[in-house]
N, C-alpha and C positions, 0 to 999 in steps of 0.2 A: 504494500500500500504506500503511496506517494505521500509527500507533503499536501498537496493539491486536493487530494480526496477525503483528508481529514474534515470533520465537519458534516460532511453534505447531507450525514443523513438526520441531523436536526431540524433544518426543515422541512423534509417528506414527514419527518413523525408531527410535527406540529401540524402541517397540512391536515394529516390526515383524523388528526386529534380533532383540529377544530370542524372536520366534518362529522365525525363523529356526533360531536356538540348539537351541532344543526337537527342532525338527527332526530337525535334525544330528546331534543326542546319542541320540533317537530310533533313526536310521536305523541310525547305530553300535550300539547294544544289540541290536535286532531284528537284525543282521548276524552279530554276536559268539552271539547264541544259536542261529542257526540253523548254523554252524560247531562249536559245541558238542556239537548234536546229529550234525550230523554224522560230527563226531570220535568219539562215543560209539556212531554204527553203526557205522562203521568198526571199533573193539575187539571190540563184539561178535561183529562177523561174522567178525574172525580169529581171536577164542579160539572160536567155533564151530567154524572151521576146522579149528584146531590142537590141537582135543580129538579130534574124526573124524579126522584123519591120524595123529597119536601113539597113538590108542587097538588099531590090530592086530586079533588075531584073540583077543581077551581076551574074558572075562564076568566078572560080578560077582566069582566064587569064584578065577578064573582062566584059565589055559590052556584053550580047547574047540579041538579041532582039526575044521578044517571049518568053523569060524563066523567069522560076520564080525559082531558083534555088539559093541559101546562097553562098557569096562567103568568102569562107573559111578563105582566109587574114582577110578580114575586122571582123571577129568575135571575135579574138580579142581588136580590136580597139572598139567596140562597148559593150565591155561587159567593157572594162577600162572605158571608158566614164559613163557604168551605177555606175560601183563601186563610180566613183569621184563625185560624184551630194552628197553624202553624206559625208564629211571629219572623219566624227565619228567612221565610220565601219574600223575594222579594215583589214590587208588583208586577202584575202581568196585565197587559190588556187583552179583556176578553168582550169580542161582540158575539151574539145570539139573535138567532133565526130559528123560528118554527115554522113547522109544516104546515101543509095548508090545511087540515086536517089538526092541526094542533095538539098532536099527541107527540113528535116527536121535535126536541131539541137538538138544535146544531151550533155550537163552539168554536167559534175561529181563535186560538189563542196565541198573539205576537209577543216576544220578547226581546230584548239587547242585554245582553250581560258580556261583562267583560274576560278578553279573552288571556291566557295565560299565555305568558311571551308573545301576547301580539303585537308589543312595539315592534319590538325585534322582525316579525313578518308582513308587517307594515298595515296590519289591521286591529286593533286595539279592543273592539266592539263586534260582536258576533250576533246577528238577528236571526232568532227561529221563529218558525213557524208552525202550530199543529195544530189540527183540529180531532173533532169528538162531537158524538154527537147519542142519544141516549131517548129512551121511549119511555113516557108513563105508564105507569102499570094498569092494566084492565081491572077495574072495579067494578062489583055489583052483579 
C-alpha cells in the first residue's frame, strides 16, 4: 500500500454511513405516517360508530316513532363526545353526510400532524385522509 492510498477509505465509510442515516430516518417517517393514518381511521370509524349507536330512533325535527333513522343534529354532539373520552388526540376535522334514507352515516375525517424528520425531507406536515361510515340499528 502506497502513501497515496492511505486514507481513502474514510470517506467511502462516511459516505456510506450517512446513507445509511437517510435511511433510517427515512424508514422512521414513512413508519410514523402510516400509524398516523392509521390512528386517524381508527377515530373515524369510532365516531362513525358512536354517532349510529347514540343516534336512537330520532330524525332531524325529533322523536319519529317507528324509525330508525340518524338524527342529523345530534351527530355532531356524539362524535364530540367520542373525540373527548380521549384528551390526547388531537383535533380532527370531521364533516358528515347521510343517506338519503337516513339511516346510514358517512365520515370524511382530515388531518395534518406533524411529521418526524420532515425538515430534513422537506415536508414538515403530513395530511391524511379517511373516511367511515356506519348504519343505525333497526329498531322495533
Amino acid at each position: 500500500m502506497s502513501d497515496d492510498d492511505r486514507g481513502s477509505t474514510i470517506p467511502l465509510i462516511l459516505g456510506f454511513f450517512l446513507i445509511a442515516l437517510i435511511m433510517v430516518a427515512g424508514s422512521i417517517a414513512l413508519g410514523e405516517a402510516f400509524v398516523q393514518q392509521r390512528d386517524l381511521q381508527d377515530i373515524c370509524d369510532g365516531a362513525a360508530a358512536a354517532a349510529a349507536a347514540g343516534a336512537g330512533d330520532l330524525d332531524r325535527g325529533g322523536p319519529v316513532a317507528g324509525s330508525s333513522s340518524l338524527p342529523f343534529a345530534g351527530v355532531e354532539d356524539q362524535v364530540r363526545e367520542f373525540l373527548a373520552r380521549d384528551p390526547a388526540r388531537h383535533p380532527v376535522h370531521i364533516a358528515a353526510e347521510l343517506s338519503p334514507d337516513r339511516r346510514t352515516i358517512s365520515l370524511a375525517c382530515d388531518d395534518a400532524v406533524p411529521l418526524a424528520f420532515g425538515k430534513f425531507f422537506g415536508r414538515s406536515v403530513v395530511h391524511h385522509h379517511a373516511t367511515s361510515s356506519a348504519r343505525a340499528a333497526v329498531t322495533g
